[in-house]
N, C-alpha and C positions, 0 to 999 in steps of 0.2 A: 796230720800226715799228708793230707788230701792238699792242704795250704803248702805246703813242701814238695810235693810232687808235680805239683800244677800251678807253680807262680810263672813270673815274669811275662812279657805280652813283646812283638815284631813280625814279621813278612818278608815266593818265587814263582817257574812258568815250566809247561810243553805239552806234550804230548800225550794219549792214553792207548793204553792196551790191554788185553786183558788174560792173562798167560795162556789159561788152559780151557778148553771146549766146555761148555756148557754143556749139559745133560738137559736134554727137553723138561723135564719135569723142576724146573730148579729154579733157581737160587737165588742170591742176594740181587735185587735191580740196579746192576752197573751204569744207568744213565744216569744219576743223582750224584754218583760218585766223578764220574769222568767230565759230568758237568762244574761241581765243586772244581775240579783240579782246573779245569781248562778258566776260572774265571778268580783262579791263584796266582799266587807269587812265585809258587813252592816249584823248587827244581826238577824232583821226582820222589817218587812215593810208594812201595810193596806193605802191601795187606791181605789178610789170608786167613781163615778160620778152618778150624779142623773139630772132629768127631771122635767118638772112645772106637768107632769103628772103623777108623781111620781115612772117615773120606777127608779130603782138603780141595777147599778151590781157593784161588787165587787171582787178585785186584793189583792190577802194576801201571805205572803212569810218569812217564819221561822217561832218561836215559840215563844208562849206569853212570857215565861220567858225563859231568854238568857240562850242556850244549854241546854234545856229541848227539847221533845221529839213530843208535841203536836202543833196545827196549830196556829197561830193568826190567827183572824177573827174580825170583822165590832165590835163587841160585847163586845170587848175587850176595857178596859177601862187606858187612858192613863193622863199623867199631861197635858194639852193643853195650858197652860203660857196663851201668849197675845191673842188668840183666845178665850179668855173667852169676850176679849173688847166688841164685836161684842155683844155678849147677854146682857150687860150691858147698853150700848149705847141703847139696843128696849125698854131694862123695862125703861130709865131716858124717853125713847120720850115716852113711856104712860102716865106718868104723864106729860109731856106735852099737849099731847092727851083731857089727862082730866080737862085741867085749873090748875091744882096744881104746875105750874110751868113752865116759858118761856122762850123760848130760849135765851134770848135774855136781860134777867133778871137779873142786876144785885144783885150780889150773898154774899153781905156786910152783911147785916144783917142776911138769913139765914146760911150762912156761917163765921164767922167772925173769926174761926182759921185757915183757909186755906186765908181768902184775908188779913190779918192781916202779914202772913209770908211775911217778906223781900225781898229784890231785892240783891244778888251778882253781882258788877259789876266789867267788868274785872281787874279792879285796885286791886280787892278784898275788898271793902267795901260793908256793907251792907245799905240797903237805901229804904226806904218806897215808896209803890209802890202808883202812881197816875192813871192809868187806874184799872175800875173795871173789876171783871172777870165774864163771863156767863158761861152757859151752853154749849153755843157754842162754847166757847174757848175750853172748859175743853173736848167736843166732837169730836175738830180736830187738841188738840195737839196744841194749838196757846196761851196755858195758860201762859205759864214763866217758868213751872215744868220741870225737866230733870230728867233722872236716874243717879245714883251716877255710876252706872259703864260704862256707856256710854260718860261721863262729864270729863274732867279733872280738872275744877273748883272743881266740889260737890266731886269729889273724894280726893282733896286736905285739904278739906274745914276744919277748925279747931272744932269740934262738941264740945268741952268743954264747960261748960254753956247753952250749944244749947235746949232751951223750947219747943219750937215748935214739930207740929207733923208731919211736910214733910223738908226737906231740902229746903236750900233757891231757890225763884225761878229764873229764868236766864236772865231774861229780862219781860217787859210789857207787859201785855196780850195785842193782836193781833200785836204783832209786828213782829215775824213769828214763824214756825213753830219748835217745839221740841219733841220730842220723849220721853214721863215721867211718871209723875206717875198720870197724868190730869183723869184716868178713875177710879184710885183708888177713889178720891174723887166723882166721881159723885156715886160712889158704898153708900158712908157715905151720899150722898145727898139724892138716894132713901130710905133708911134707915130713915134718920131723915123724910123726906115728909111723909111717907109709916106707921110709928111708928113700922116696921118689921124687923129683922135682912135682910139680903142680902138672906140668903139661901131659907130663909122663903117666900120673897115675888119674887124671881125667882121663885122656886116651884108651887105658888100659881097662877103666870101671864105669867112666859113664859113655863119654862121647861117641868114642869108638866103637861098644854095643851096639850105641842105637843109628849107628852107623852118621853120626852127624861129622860127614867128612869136610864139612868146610867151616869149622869149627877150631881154632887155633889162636896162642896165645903169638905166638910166631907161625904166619902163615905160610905153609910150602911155596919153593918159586912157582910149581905148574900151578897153584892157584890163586898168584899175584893179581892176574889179568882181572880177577873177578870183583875185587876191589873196588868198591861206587866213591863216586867224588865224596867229598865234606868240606864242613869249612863253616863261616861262620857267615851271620846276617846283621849289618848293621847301616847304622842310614843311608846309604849307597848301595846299599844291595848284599849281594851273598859275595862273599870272597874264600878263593879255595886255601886250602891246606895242602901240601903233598901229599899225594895218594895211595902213594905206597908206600911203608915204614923206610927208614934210610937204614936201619940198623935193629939186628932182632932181640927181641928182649932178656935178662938173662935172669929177673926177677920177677915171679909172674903176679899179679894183684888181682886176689879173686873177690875183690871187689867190685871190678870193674876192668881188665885187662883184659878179654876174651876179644875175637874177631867172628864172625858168626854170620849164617844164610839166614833168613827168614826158614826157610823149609827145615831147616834142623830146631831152629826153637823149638816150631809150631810141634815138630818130630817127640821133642819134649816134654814138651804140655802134653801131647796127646798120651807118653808114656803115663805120665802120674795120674791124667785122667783115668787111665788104666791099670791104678794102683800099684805102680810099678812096674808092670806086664810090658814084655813089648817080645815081638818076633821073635821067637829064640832064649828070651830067660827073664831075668827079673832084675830089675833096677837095684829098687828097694823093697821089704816086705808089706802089703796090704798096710799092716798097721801103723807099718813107719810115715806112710803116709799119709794117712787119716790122722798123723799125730801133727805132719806138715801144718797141716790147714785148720788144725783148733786152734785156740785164741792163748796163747801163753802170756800175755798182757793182764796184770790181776786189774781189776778195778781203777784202783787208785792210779795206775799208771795209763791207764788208756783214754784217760781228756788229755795226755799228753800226745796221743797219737791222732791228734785234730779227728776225733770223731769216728777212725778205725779202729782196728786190734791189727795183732801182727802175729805170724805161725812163726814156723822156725825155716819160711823159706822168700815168704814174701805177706805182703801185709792181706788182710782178709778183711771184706767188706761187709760193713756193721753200722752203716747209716742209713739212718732213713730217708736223705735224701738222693739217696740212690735209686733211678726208675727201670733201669737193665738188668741188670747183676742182681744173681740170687744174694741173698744173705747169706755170708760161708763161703763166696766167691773169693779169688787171690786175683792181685793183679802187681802190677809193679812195672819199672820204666828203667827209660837208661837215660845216658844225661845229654846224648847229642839227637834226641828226640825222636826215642821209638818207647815201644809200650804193649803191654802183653795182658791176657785179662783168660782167668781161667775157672767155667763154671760147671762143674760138673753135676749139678743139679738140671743145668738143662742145656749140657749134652755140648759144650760150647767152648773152645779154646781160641782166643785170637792174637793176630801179631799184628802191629804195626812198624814199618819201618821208612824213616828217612834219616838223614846224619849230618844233622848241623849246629848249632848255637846261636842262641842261649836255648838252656833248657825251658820247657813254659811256652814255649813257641805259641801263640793263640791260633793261629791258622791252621799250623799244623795237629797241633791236638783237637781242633774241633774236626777238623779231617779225620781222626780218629775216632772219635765218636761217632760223627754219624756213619762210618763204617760199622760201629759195633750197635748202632740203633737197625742199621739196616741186615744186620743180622740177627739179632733177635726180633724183627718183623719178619723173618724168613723162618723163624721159629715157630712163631705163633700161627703162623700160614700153612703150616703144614698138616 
């Protein structure tokens, strides 16, 4: 998994700041970090660790929009790709929560155009699939689903005549793990359960609770402006993207389709660090969450997850060549190269953010890291 998360390798520049006042007594040594960036490629960059007691400080460096003049900050709202999973995965376990659906359920009936879709097998024939698929499948990636550009099968695959509404899937549910589009459909499962769009009933059970108002599948015009550049990097440099969607979406993929502050993630993590709890009510219950972060990956299936396991919200760190992260720790990414890491053994949720391509960016993740080394040295310091 770690090989999937962290391939590919390229290279930006500006300025640092550092959002919010330090507290005498504190924290991570921001000169290692603002030295890293200033002798970067990188255009700009928001990182931020947060507490079950909800302190957060916050590391920001260049400006929202690439060679503009002003600071990024916590505030700023960026594309988050597959770190939208994680929000997606709490709304499907509430209605588990609530009886309206179980893990463990098979998914024929109320789903019957996603378990109906085919089996490619490596011969390349298509072939009806005889295991049914759950919830649980679809929650740790053990469905059959792959991404077409991660696949060289589905990349290949002849789409002519092709009905269906996913590409075919790669193998048997729980035969092992794949990396696909299993979180999109659980988005059309809360949707059909819920009788709510995706936007609607995020808003109404998770986002909007914890108040993660800059959080949108379609981002309000008043919070257009906050919108940070992206774009991609390649041998000439970084080159942008429009910045602002030209047109709002009207299918939402909770895969990967969310828009998102750093401060609300962080908002986030900090909620499940807190079993749920946050300001005012409860997410999810205690147990639903300590069910997140066990290893639903049996044995046999987890040398398929290069070396992790995976919960049912994000994968959970289970190697030993891990020297930060507790054992039991979650972490997970997005694909325009931000990254989240959450330990609640020692009290520890972090976010990273920038938003470019390719995924794998080596600059930029090592950037991330020694952010989260230099917060687990503020750990141990204490």
């Amino acid at each position: 998994m770690k090989k999937i998360l962290f391939a590919l390798i390229t290279i930006s520049i500006l300025t640092a700041c550092k959002t919010q006042k330090q507290e005498s007594t504190v924290i991570v040594d921001a000169l290692p970090l603002k030295t890293y960036f200033q002798n970067s490629t990188l255009p700009a960059a928001v990182m931020g660790y947060g507490t079950k007691e909800g302190k957060m400080e916050w590391y920001a460096f260049g400006p929202s929009v690439w060679d503009g003049k002003d600071s990024i900050n916590e505030n700023n709202i960026f594309r988050i790709y597959s770190m939208t999973k994680a929000i997606a995965s709490v709304a499907a376990l509430q209605l588990v929560e609530q009886g309206l659906i179980g893990l463990d359920d098979p998914l024929d009936k109320l789903m019957p155009e996603m378990t109906n879709i085919p089996i490619l097998t490596k011969d390349g024939e298509l072939i009806e699939a005889t295991n049914t698929i759950t919830l649980r499948h679809l929650l740790t990636h053990t469905s059959g689903f792959g991404y077409e550009f991660m696949d060289g099968r589905l990349r290949t695959f002849d789409k002519k005549g092709w009905e269906y509404e996913d590409m075919p899937k790669l193998f048997e549910a729980g035969e092992r793990w794949q990396y696909g589009t299993s979180l999109d459909w659980v988005g059309k499962i809360i949707e059909k359960i819920s009788g709510e769009n995706l936007e609607t009933y995020l808003r109404k059970n998770v986002t909007g609770p914890l108040k993660m108002n800059s959080t949108w599948f379609n981002v309000p015009e008043n919070l257009k402006e906050n919108i940070v550049s992206w774009g991609k990097r390649d041998s000439i440099g970084f080159q942008k993207y429009p910045r602002i969607p030209s047109a709002p979406v009207a299918e939402y993929s909770a895969g990967g389709g969310l828009f998102g502050s750093p401060k609300d993630y962080l908002t986030f993590l900090v909620c499940m660090m807190n079993n749920g709890k946050y300001d005012g009510g409860q997410i999810l219950k205690p147990e639903t969450v300590e069910l997140i972060s066990m290893n639903h990956m049996p044995n046999d299936l987890s040398s398929n997850a290069e070396g992790d396991t995976h919960g049912l919200a994000w994968a959970i760190e289970d190697s030993d060549d891990e020297v930060l992260r507790s054992r039991g720790s979650g972490y997970w990414s997005g694909l325009a190269n931000s990254y989240y890491s959450i330990d609640e053994e020692k009290n520890t949720a972090i976010v990273y953010f920038t938003n470019f391509f390719p995924f794998g960016d080596k600059e930029t993740y090592n950037f991330y890291r020694l952010f989260e080394q230099k917060v687990y040295l503020r750990n141990e310091n204490r």
